[in-house]
N, C-alpha and C positions, 0 to 999 in steps of 0.2 A: 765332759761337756764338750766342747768344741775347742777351736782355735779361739773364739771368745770371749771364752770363760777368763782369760786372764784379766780382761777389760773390768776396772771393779764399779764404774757408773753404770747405772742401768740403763740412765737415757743415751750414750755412748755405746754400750752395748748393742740396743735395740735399734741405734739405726745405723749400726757394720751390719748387723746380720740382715735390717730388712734391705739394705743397698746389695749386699753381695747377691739374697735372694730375687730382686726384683732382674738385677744384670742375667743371673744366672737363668732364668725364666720370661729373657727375651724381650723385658725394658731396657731402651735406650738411655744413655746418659743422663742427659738432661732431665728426663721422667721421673729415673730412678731420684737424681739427688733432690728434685723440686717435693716426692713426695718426703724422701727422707729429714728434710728441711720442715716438714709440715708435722711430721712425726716428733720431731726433736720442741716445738712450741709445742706440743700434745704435754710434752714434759714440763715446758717451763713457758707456760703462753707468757710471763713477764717478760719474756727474750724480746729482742726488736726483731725484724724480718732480719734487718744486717749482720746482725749478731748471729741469729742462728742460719743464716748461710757461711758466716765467717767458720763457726765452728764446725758445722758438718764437711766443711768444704777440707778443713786441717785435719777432722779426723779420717775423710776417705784418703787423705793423700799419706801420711801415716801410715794408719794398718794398713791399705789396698795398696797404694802405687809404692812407696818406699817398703812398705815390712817389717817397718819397725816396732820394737817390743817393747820397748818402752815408754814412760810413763805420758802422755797426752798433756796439752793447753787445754783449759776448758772451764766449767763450771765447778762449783763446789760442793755437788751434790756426791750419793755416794748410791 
């Protein structure tokens, strides 16, 4: 699988990859993370708006800007 496969939430997973793909394919920052914020309520519409900027915001900084492999803050899904 990828570099995400280790990621074991689905909703965590699905918005590294759609973030990396939208950057990758010439979305801007702010695009990318406002769809991937809209992506992550697609998961969990119970989320608040804050909440799920808060999360998406810790997991691009995480896997993308730090690199880290380790285990994420987040929801308690799986």
């Amino acid at each position: 699988m990828g570099q995400d496969s280790r990621i074991t939430r689905r909703c965590e997973r699905a918005v590294i990859t759609a973030y990396r793909e939208l950057r990758a394919h010439g979305s801007d920052d702010l695009a990318a993370f406002q769809s991937c914020t809209t992506l992550y309520r697609i998961h969990h519409p119970e989320a608040s708006m804050q909440e799920a900027r808060l999360l998406v915001s810790e997991w691009i900084d995480h896997h993308l800007v730090r690199g880290d492999l380790g285990p994420t803050p987040g929801c308690a899904c799986h």
